[in-house]
N, C-alpha and C positions, 0 to 999 in steps of 0.2 A: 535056631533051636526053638520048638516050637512050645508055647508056656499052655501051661492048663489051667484052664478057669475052674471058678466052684459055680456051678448052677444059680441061679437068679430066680429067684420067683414075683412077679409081677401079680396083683389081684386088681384084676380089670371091676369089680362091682362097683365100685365110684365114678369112672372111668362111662361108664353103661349104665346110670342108673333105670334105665327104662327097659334094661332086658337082664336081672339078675342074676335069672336062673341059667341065662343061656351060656355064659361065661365064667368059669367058675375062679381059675388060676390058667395062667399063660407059664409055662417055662420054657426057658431058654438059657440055651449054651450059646455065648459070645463067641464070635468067630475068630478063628486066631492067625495072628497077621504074621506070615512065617513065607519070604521071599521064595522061598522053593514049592509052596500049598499055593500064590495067589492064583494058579490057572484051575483050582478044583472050586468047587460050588461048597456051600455055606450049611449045615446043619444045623437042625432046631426038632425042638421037639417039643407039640403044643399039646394039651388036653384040653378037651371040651366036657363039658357036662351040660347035658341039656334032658327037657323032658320030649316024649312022642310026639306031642301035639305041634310042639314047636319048630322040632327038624321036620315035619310033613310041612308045616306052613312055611318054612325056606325053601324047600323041595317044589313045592308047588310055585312061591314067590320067583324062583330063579327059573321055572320053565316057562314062566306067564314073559318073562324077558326075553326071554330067548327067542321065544315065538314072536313076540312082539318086535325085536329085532330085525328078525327075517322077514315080516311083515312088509317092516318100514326099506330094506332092501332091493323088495319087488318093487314097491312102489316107489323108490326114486328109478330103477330101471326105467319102468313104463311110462316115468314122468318124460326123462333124459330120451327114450325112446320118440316119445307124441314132440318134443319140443325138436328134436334133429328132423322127424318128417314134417312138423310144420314151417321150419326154416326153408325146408325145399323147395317144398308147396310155394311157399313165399318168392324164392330162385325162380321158380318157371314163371311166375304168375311176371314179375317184372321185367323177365328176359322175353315173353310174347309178349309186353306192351311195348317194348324200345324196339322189336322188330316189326310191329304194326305200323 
């Protein structure tokens, strides 16, 4: 039988002191451990308060990663690319000297 909790309220500003505004209260419902629910997923319910400024410059902070990401993606490709054809490179070069 499944028990029902009372809500929790968490205040993250201590917690954050270097981003006040952006966190105001966390709440959350405790998930409830009931053998016939453990195969369904977990609810929660958070609230945010922030100001413009600051969700633009997450907005921007998490595309600057993302990009930056993909970035770094290509470029081990093309790394892992140049190192498999110089290993070849390498194959031929010592397979024509043992056959010279």
């Amino acid at each position: 039988m499944a028990q029902k909790h009372a809500q929790q309220s968490v205040n993250t500003e201590k917690a954050h002191p270097a981003t006040p505004n952006l966190f105001n209260k966390i709440r959350r419902i405790p998930s409830v451990k009931d053998s016939s629910d453990q195969s369904k997923g977990k609810e929660a319910m958070v609230g945010i308060k922030s100001d413009v400024k600051t969700l633009k410059q997450l907005s921007s902070s998490g595309a600057a990663a993302k990009k930056k990401r993909e970035d770094n993606q290509v470029d081990r490709g093309m790394r892992a690319i140049e190192g498999a054809v110089q290993a070849r490179l390498q194959q031929d070069r010592d397979n024509n000297q043992s056959s010279s």
